[in-house]
C-alpha positions as CSV (number, residue, x, y, z in Angstrom):
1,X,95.8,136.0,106.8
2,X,92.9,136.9,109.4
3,X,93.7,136.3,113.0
4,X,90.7,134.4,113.1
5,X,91.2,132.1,109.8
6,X,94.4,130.9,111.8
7,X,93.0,130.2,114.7
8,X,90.6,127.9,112.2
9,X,93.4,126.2,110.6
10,X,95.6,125.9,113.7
11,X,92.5,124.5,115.1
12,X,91.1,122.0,112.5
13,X,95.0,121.0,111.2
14,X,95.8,119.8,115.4
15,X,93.0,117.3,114.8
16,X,94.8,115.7,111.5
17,X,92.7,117.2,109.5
18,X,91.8,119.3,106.1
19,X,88.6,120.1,105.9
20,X,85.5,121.2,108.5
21,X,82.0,122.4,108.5
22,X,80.7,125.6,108.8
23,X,79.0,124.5,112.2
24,X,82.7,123.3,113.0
25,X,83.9,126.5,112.4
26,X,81.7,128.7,114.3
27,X,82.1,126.3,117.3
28,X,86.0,127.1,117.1
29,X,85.7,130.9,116.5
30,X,82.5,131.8,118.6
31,X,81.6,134.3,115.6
32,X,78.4,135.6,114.5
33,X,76.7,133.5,111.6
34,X,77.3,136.5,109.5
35,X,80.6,137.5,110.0
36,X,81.9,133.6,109.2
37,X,79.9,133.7,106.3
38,X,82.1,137.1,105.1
39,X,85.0,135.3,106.6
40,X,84.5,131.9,104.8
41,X,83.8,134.2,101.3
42,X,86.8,136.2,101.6
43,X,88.6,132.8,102.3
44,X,87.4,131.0,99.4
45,X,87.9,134.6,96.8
46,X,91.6,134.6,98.0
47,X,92.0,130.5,97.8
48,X,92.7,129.8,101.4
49,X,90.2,127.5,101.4
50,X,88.0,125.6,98.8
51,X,84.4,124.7,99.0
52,X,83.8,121.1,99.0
53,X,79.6,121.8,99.1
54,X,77.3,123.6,100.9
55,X,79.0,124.0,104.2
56,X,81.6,121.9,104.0
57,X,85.4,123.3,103.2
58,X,88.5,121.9,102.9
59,X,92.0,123.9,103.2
60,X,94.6,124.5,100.6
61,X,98.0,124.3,102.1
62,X,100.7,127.0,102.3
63,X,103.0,125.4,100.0
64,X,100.5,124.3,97.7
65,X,101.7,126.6,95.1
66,X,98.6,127.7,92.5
67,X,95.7,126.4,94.3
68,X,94.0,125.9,91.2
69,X,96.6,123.1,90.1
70,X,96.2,121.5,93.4
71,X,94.0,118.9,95.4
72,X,93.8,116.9,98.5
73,X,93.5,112.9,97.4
74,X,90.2,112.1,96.0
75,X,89.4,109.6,98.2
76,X,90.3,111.6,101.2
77,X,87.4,114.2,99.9
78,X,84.9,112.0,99.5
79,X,85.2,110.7,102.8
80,X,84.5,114.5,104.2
81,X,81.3,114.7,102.0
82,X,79.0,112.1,103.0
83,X,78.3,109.7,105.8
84,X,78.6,106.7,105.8
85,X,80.4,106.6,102.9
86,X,83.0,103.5,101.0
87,X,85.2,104.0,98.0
88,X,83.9,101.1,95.6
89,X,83.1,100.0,91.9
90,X,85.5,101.6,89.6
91,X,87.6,103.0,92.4
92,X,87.7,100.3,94.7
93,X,89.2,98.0,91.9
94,X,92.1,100.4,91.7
95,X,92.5,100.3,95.0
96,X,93.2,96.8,94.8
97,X,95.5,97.0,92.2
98,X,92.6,95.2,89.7
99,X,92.6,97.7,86.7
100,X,94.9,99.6,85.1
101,X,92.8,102.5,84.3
102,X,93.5,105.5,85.3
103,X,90.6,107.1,86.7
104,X,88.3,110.7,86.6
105,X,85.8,109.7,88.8
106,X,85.7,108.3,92.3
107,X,83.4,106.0,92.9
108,X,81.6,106.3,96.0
109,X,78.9,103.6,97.7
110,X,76.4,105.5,100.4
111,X,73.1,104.5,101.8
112,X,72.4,108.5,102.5
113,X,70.3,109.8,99.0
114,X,71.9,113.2,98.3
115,X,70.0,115.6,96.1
116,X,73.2,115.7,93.4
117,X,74.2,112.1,92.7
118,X,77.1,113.4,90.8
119,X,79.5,116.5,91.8
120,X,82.9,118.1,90.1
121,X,85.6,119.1,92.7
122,X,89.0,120.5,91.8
123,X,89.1,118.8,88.4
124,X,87.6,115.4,89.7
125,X,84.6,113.7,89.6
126,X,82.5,111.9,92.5
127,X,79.9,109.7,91.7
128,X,78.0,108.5,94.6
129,X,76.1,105.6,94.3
130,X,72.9,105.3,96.9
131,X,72.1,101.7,97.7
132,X,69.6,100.3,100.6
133,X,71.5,99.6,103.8
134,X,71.3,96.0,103.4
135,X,73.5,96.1,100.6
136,X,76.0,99.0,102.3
137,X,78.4,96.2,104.3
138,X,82.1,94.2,103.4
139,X,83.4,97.3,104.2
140,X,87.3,97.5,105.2
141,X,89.9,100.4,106.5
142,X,92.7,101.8,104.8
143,X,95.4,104.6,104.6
144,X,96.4,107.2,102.9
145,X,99.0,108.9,104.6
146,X,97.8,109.7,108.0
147,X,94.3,109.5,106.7
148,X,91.7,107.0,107.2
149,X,89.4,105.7,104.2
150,X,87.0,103.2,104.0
151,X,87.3,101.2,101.1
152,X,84.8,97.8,100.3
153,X,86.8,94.3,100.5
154,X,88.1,92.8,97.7
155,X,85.2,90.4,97.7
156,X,82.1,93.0,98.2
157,X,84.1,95.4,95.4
158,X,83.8,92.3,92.9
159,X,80.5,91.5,93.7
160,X,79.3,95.0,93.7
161,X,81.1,95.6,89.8
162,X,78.6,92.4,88.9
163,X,76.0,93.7,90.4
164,X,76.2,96.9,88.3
165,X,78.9,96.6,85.9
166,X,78.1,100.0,84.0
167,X,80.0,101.7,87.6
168,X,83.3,99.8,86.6
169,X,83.8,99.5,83.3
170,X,81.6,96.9,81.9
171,X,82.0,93.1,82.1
172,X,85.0,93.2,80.6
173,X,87.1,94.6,83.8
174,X,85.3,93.0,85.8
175,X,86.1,89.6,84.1
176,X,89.7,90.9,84.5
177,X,90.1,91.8,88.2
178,X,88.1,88.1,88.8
179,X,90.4,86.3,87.4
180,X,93.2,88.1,88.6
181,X,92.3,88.2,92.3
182,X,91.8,84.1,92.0
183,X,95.3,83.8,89.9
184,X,96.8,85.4,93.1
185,X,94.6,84.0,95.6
186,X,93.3,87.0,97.2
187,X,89.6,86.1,97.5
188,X,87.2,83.4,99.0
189,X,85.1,81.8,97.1
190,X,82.4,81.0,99.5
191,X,82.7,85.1,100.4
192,X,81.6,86.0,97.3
193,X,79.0,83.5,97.6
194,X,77.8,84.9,100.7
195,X,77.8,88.5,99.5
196,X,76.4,87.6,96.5
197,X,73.6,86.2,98.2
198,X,73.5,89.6,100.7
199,X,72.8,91.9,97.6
200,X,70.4,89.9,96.5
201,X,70.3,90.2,92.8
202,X,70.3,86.3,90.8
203,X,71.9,87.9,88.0
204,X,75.3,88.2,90.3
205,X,75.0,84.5,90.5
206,X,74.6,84.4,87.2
207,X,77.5,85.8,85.9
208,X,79.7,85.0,88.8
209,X,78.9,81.3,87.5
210,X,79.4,81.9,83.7
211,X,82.8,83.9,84.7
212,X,83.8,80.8,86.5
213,X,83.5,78.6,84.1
214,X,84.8,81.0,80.6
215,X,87.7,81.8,82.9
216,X,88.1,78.4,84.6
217,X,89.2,80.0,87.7
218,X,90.8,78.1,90.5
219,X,87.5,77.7,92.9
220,X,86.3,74.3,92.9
221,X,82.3,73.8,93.5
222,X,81.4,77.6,92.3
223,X,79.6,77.1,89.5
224,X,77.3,74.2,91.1
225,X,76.4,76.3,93.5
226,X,75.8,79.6,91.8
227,X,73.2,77.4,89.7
228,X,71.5,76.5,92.3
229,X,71.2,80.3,93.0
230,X,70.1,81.6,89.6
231,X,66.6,82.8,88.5
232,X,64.6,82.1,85.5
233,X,64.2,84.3,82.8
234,X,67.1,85.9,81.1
235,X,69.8,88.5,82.0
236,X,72.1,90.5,80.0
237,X,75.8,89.5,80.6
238,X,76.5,93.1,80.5
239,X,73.4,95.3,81.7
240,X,74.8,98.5,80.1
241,X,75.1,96.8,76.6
242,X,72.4,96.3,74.0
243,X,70.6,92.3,74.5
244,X,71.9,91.3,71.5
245,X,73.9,88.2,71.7
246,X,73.6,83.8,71.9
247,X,71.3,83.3,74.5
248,X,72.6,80.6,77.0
249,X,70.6,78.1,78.8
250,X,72.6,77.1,81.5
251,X,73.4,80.3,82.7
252,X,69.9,82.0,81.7
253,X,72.1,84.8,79.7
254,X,72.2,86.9,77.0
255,X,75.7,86.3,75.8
256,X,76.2,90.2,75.1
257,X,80.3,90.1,75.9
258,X,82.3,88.0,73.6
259,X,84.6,85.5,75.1
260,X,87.4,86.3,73.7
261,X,87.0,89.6,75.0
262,X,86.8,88.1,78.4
263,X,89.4,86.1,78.5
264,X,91.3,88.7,76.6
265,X,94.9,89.8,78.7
């Protein structure tokens, strides 16, 4: 290994960390732009190093046996691509132990519009998800390993999957992590309420309501007062499937989700 590649690890690996930029990198070497950019090549050609995108690198370990086989933890690389950044949807309902799926794709919630929406890294997939700042909040912390992540509450991660079911699933996981995180009494009720109302979509009201009462969750008062929150005009239960389905009154939805399905184990 270059001389100067180790003083780049030693350097970047004393901070706790696994990946840096290319402007990190020239800070710590004091190189010309050109010779880091044969340095960084020859790096990535002899899989000392992987690129993450443009700029941005991340280091395969020593022991790491065939590179190719091998991968820092999703969410840990999605936290080095883009700022600010929260693992949610999909991904965030693993997190909380809410689906069983095992999953291709992390899901990733940013308010910073990237140019590729989607990208493929080490056999994974990262989906990134631009919303407007006023909906980028009920953020929390978490670890993995010595690693710090930022993952959306349980509350926000719920709301979020009814906001736009297609980036978890459907209705139908979401309908199962509900229900679950009331069974074990790991939400608020008047949270999801509140974030509800923060996003700013009636349809989350909507469903929230109708899950309420299909499910009969334990959360006295919530479906009063997510009908005093809906809108008029119809919704689809489930805005990635076709509108076809009873349309109910109450709710002011498309009934496109069977309930048996939804209540389904």
């Amino acid at each position: 290994m270059p001389v100067q590649a180790l003083k780049l690890f030693q350097a970047v690996q004393s901070r706790g960390l696994t990946t840096f930029t290319r402007a990190e990198a020239r800070g710590i070497l004091k190189i010309t732009p050109d010779y880091l950019s044969v340095l960084l090549h020859d790096l990535e050609k002899t899989g000392w190093v992987t690129r993450l995108e443009r700029g941005k690198y991340m280091i395969i370990p020593v022991d790491a046996g065939d590179a190719g086989k091998w991968s820092e933890h999703p969410y840990i690389i999605a936290s080095r691509i883009v700022e600010p950044y929260a693992i949610a949807y999909w991904s965030a309902l693993s997190h909380w132990g809410y689906t069983e799926q095992l999953l291709k794709t992390t899901f990733v919630l940013t308010t910073r519009r990237r140019f590729k929406m989607k990208k493929e890294i080490m056999g994974q997939t990262y989906l990134f998800v631009c919303v407007p700042e006023r909906k980028f909040f009920g953020i929390s912390q978490a670890w993995i390993g010595s690693s710090r992540i930022i993952v959306t509450d349980r509350e926000k991660t719920l709301v979020d999957c009814l906001d736009r079911p297609k980036y978890c699933g459907g209705l139908i996981e979401v309908s199962k992590a509900l229900r679950q995180a009331f069974e074990e009494k790991q939400v608020s009720a008047e949270k999801l309420l509140s974030y509800a109302k923060r996003v700013g979509n009636k349809a989350v009201f909507k469903r929230l309501g109708y899950l309420a009462e299909v499910l009969k969750l334990d959360a006295p008062g919530i479906e009063k007062k997510c009908l005093k929150k809906i809108s008029k005009g119809y919704s689809k239960l489930d805005p990635s499937l076709p509108a076809k389905g009873k349309y109910n009154s109450k709710w002011n939805l498309i009934e496109n989700v069977g309930i048996s399905e939804l209540a389904a184990d």
